[in-house]
C-alpha positions in Angstrom: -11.4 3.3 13.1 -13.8 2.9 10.2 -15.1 0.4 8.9 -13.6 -2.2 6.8 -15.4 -5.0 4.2 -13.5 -8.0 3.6 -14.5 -9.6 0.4 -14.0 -13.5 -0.1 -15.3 -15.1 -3.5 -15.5 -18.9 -3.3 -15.8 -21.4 -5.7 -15.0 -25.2 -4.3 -12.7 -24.1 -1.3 -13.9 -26.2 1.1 -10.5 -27.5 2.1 -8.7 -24.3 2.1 -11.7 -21.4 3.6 -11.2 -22.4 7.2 -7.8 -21.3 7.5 -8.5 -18.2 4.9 -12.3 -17.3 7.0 -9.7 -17.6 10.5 -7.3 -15.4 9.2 -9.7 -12.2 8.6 -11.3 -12.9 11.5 -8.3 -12.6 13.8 -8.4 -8.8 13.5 -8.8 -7.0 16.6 -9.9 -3.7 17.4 -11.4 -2.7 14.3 -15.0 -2.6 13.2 -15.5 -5.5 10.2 -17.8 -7.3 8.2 -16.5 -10.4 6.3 -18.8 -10.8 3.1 -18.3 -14.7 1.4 -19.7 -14.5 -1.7 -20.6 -18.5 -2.3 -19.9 -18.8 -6.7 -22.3 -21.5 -7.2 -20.1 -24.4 -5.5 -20.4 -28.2 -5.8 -18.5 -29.2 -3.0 -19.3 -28.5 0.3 -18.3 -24.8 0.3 -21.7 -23.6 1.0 -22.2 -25.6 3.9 -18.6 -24.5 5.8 -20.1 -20.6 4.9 -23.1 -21.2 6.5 -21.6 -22.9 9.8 -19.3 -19.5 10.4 -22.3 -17.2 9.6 -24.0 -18.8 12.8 -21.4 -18.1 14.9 -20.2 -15.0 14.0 -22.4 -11.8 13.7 -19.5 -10.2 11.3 -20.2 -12.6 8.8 -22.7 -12.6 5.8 -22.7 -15.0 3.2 -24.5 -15.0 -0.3 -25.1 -17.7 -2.4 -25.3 -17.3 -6.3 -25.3 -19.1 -9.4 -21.9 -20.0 -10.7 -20.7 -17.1 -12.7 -17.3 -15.9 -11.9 -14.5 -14.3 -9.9 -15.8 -10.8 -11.2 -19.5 -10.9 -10.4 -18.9 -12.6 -6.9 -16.0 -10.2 -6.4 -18.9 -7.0 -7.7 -21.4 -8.6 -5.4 -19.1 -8.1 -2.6 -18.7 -4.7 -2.9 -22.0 -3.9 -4.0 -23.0 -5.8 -0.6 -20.4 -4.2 1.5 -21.4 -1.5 4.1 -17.4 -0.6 5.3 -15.6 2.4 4.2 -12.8 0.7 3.5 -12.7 -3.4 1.8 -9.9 -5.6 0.7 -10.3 -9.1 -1.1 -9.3 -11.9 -0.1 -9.2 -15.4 -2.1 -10.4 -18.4 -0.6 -7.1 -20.4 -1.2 -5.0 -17.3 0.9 -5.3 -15.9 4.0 -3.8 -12.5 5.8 -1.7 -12.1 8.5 -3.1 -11.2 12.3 -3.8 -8.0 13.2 -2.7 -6.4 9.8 -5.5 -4.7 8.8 -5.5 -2.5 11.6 -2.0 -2.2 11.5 -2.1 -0.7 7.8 -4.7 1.5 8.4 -3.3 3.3 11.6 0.0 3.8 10.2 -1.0 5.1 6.8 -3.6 8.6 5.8 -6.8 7.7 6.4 -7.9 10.0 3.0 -6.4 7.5 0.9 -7.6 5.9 -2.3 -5.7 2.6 -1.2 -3.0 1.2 0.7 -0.6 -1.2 -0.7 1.1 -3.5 1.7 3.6 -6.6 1.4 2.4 -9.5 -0.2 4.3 -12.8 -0.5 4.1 -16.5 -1.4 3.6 -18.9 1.6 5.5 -22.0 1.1 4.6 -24.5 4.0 4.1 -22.1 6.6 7.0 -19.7 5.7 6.4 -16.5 3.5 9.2 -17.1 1.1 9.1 -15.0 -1.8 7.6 -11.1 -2.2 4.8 -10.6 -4.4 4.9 -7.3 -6.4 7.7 -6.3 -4.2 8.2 -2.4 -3.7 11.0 0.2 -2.6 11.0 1.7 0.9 11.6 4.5 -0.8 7.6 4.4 -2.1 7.0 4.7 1.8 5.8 7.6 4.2 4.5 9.8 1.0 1.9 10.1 -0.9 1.3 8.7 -5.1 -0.1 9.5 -8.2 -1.3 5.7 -9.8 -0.7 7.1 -13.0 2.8 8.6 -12.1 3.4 4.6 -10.5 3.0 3.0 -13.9 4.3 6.2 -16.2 7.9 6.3 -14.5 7.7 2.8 -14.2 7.9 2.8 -10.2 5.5 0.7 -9.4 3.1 -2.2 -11.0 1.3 -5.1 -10.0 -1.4 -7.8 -11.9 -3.4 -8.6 -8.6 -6.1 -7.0 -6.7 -4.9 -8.8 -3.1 -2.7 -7.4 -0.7 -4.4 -3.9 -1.2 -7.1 -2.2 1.2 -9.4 0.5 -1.2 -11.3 3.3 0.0 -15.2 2.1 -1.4 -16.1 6.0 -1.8 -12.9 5.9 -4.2 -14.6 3.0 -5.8 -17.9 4.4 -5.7 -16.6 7.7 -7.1 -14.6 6.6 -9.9 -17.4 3.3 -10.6 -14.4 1.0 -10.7 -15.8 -3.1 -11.3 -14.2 -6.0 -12.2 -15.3 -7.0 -15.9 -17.5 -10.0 -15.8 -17.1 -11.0 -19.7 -13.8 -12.1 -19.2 -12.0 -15.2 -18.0 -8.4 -14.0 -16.9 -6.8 -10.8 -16.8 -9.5 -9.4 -14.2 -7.4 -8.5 -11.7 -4.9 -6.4 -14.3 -8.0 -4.6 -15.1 -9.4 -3.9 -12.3 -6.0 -2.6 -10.7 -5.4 -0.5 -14.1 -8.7 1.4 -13.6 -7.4 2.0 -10.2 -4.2 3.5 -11.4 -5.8 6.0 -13.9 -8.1 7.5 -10.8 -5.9 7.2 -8.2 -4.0 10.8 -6.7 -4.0 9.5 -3.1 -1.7 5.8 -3.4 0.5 4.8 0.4 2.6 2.1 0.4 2.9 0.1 3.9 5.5 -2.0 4.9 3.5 -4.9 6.6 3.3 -8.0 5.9 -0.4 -8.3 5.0 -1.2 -11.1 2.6 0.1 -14.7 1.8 -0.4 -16.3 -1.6 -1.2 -19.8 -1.2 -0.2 -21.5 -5.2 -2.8 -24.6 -5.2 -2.6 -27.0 -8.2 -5.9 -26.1 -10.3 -7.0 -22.5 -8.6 -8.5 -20.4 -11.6 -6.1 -18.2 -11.6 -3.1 -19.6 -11.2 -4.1 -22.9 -13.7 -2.3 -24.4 -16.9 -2.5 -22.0 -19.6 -4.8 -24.2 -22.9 -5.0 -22.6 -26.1 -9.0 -21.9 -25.5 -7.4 -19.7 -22.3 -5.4 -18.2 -24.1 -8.1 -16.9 -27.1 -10.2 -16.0 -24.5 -7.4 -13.2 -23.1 -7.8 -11.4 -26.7 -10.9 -10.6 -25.3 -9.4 -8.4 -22.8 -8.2 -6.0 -25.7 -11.5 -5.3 -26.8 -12.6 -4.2 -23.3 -9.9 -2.0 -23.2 -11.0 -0.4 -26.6 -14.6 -0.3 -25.4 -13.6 1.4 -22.0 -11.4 3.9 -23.9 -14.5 4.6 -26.5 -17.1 4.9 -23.8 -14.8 7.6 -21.6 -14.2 10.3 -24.3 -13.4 12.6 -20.6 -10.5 10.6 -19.7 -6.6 12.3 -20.5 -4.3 11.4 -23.2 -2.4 10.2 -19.7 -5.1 7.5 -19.0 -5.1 6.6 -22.5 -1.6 6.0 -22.7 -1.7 3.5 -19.5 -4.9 1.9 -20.7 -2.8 0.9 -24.2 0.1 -0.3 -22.2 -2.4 -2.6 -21.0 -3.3 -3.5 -24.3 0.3 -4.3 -24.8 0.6 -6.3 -21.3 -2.2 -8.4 -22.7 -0.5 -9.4 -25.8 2.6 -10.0 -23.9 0.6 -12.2 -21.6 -0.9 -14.0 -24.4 2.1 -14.8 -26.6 4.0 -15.6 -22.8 1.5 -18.1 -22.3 1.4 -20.0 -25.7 4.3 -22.1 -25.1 2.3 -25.4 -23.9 -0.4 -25.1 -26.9 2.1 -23.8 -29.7 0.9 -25.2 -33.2 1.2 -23.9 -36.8 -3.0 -24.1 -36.6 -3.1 -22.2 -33.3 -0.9 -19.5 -34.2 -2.7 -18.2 -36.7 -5.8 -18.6 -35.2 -4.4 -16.6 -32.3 -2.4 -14.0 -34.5 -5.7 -13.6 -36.2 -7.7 -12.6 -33.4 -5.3 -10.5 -31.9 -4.6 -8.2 -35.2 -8.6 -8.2 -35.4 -8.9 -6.6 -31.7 -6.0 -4.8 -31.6 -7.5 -2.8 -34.8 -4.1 -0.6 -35.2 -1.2 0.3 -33.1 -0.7 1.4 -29.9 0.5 4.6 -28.4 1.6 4.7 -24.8 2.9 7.6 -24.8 5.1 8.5 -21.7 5.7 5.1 -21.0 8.8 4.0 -21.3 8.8 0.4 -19.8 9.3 -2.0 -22.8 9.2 1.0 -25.7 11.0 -1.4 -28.1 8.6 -4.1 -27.8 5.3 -1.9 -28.2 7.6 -0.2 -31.1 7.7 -3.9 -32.3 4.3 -4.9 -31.8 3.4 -2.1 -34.0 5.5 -2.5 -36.8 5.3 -6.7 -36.9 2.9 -8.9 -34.4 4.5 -12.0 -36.1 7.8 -10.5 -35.4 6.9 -9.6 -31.4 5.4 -12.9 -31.5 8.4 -14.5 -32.7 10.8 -13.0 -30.3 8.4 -13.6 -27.0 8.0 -17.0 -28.2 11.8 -17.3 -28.7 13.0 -15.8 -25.3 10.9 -18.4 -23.6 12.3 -21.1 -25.5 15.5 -20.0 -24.3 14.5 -19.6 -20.9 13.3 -22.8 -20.3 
């Protein structure tokens, strides 16, 4: 079997990287390298890293100035020496033996493997994360085909195994200038490249859904500003790729749109007269124009909307989760 980088960025974990470091190391019968990429932590993070490097040869750690998920998350794979890597967050941990698992039972000339992820509620996996058909099993998938024909999407990175040479090929990094919204990125580039997508049915990952983890933390206003910034790296990657189809820049829009969405689904717990058109400001600014995503169906009337109005897509997101509550 080749070999496989696991990827771990960490940023005060101590309490929770035992059981995550554990859990990728109770893979057997595969060649693997476990790469904890140390975020500039205060707690004692650092010191639990260092402790499994001495007794485990597989292990390398790197320490770095606080500056994150992204860059420790780039580090990793610019570190990693396997021809295959996953990431795994510090909070979560994977199930035994599933690496191997995946890999045997799927084509090894993939671009990545998807596999079951689900949310671990006191020691039981309780709900599926980014759940997918059997029917996605046992063939072979165009990414963008996944997201165009609405099959298939998903706004993390975890609970998929990546080919680096696809990586490599394709120079797919997380975006370092932004705050949230990494992982959507990151997983969109993937999309737009991919020809080679399998689907396993194993239970790989477990989300673990701490109070206070970065990603998975209360949405403030100054959060949700910050995710405008996610349209203009979209508009910046779509500038700087003049090669890339009208396919690609279709799904890169629609993840323009899933960014607004995001943003306006979020705004709830900071809602103010002053906020909103601070917000709606910076959003029309960015968004510079409308948005074609062109095959896509999924959600046509709300792009349609977001086009013609943002106060009135703004209003009706806002609305709908009033009414959800």
């Amino acid at each position: 079997m080749k070999k496989v980088s696991i990827i771990i960025p960490i940023y005060n974990v101590a309490e929770y990287l035992p059981r995550c470091i554990e859990s990728v190391l109770n893979q057997d019968n595969i060649d693997l390298e476990v790469l904890l990429i140390n975020d500039g932590s205060t707690d004692s993070s650092g010191e639990v890293c260092e402790e499994y490097v001495k007794n485990d040869r597989r292990i390398r750690v790197f320490h770095q100035e606080n500056s994150g998920v992204s860059a420790a998350r780039n580090k990793g794979i610019e570190e990693s020496s396997g021809d295959w890597l996953t990431f795994v967050d510090a909070d979560d941990w994977i199930e035994p033996n599933s690496i191997k698992n995946i890999i045997n039972k799927n084509k090894i000339d993939s671009d990545y493997i998807i596999a079951r992820s689900f949310i671990n509620r006191n020691g039981q996996a309780v709900i599926e994360r980014y759940p997918f058909s059997n029917n996605l099993l046992n063939k072979s998938h165009k990414g963008s085909d996944l997201i165009i024909h609405s099959i298939y999407g998903r706004g993390s990175v975890c609970g998929v195994i990546y080919s680096k040479l696809f990586l490599k090929k394709n120079k797919i990094k997380f975006p370092v200038n932004l705050k949230n919204g990494e992982d959507s990125i990151f997983y969109t580039l993937c999309s737009i490249y991919g020809e080679n997508i399998s689907f396993s049915d194993i239970h790989f990952y477990n989300v673990y859904e701490r109070e206070g983890s970065a990603s998975r933390g209360n949405w403030t206003f100054d959060r949700v500003l910050n995710m405008t910034n996610n349209i203009s790296y979209l508009n910046q990657y779509i500038e700087k790729h003049n090669k890339l189809t009208q396919e690609a820049i279709s799904i890169l829009n629609f993840a323009k749109y899933g960014v607004v969405s995001n943003l306006y689904n979020n705004f709830n717990n900071s809602f103010s007269i002053k906020n909103y058109f601070i917000l709606r400001k910076e959003v029309k600014k960015k968004l510079d124009g409308s948005i074609d995503t062109g095959p896509i169906k999924t959600n046509k009337f709300k792009v349609n909307l977001l086009n013609v109005s943002l106060d009135a897509f703004a209003i009706l997101v806002l609305l709908n989760n009033k009414l959800l509550r």
